[in-house]
LUMBADREN-91801 format. One line per field, with one value per residue: z negated, x negated, y negated of N, C-alpha, C in turn; residue number from 0. Coordinates in steps of 0.05 Angstrom, whole numbers, plus 5000, padded with zeros to 4 digits. Last residue first. Example, Ala and Ser with C-alpha at 12.3 -4.5 7.8 and 13.67 -1.06 7.14 Angstrom:
2
n.zz <- [4858	4844] $
n.xx <- [4743	4736] $
n.yy <- [5045	5114] $
ca.zz <- [4857	4844] $
ca.xx <- [4727	4754] $
ca.yy <- [5021	5090] $
c.zz <- [4843	4844] $
c.xx <- [4742	4736] $
c.yy <- [4999	5066] $
n <- [1	0] $
***
This chain:
77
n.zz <- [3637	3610	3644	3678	3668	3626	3583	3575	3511	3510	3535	3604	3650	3669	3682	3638	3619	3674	3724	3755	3766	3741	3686	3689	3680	3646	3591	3610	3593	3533	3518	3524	3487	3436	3433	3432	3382	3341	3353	3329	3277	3260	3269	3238	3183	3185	3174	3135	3091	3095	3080	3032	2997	2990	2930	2930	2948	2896	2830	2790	2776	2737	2702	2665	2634	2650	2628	2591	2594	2642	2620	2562	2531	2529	2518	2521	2489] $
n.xx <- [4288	4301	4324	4294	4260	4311	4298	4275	4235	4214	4176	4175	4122	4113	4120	4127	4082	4042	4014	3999	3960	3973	3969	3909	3903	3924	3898	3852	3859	3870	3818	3798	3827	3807	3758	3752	3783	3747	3700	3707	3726	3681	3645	3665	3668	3605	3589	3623	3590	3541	3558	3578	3532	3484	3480	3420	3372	3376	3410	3395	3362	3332	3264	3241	3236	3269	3324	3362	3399	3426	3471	3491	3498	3484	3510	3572	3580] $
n.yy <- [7864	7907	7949	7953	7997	8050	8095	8144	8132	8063	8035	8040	8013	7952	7903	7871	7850	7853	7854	7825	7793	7755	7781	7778	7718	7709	7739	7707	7659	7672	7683	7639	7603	7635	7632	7567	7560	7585	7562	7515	7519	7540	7504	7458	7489	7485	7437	7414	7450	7430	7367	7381	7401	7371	7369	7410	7443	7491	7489	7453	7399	7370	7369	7334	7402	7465	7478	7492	7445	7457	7489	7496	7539	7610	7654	7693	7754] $
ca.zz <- [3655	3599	3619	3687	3659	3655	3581	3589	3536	3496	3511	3590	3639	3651	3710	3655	3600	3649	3700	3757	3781	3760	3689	3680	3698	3668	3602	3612	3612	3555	3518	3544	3518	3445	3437	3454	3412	3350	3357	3357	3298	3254	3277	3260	3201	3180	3195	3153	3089	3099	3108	3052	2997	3016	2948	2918	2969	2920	2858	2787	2796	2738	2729	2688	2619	2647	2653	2593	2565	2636	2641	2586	2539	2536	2485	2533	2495] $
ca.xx <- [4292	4284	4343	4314	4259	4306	4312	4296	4236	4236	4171	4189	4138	4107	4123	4154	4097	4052	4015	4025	3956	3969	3991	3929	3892	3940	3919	3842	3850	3894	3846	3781	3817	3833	3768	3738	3793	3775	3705	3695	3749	3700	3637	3665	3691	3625	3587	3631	3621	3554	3546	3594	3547	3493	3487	3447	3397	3361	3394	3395	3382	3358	3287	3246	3242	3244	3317	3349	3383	3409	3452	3484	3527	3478	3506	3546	3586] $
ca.yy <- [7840	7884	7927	7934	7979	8032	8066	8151	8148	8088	8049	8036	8041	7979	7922	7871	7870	7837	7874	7839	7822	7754	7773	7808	7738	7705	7736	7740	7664	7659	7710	7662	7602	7630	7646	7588	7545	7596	7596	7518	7510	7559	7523	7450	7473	7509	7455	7406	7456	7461	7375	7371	7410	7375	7344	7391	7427	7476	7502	7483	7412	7363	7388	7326	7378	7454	7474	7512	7441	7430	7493	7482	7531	7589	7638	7683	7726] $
c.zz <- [3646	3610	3602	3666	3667	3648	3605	3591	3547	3513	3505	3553	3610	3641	3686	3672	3609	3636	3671	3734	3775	3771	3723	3703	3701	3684	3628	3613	3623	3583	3526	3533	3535	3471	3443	3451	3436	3380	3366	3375	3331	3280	3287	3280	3228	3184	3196	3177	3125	3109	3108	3073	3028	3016	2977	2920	2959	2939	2879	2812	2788	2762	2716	2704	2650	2645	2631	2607	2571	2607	2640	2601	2564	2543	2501	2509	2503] $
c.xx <- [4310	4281	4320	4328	4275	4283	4295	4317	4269	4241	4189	4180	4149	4124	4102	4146	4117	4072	4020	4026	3985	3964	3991	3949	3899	3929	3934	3874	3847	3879	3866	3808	3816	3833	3801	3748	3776	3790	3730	3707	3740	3724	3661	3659	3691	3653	3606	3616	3630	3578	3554	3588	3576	3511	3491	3450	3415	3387	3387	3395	3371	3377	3320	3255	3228	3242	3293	3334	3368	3392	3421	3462	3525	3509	3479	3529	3561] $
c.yy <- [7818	7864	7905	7922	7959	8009	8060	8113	8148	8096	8067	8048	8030	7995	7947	7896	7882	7864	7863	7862	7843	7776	7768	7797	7756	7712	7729	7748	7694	7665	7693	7692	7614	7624	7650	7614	7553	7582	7588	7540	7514	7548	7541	7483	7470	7507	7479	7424	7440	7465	7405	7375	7408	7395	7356	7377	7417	7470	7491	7495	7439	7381	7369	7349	7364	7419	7453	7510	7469	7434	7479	7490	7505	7573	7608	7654	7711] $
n <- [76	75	74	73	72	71	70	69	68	67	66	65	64	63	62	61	60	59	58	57	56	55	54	53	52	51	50	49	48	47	46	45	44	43	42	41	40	39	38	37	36	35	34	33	32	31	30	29	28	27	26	25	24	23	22	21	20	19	18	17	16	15	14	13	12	11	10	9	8	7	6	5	4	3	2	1	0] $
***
């Protein structure tokens, strides 16, 4: 069992933070939001874009050989 019960009473007399940068908890946290939503609406973008680009060359899901052998593609039409 652990037999420290505060942090603060083991910390050198004027210390009050146990680890560096306290308080900028929010700023991290809001980069990291802003980072995470960046990514995902640039990558999302550039695979819509890479999509209709396909899709413009005609190679959508419509002009491919059939997954179940001996089914037309006409019935997916």
């Amino acid at each position: 069992m652990a037999t420290v019960t505060s942090w603060t009473e083991t910390l050198p007399a004027g210390e009050t933070v146990i680890y560096p940068f306290v308080g900028t908890e929010w700023l991290w946290l809001l980069i990291a939001v802003v980072f995470w939503l960046t990514w995902h609406f640039k990558t999302s973008a550039g695979e819509t874009e890479e999509h209709n680009e396909l899709a413009a060359k005609g190679k959508g899901p419509r002009r491919t050989r059939p997954l179940i052998p001996g089914c037309p593609n006409e019935s997916y039409r």
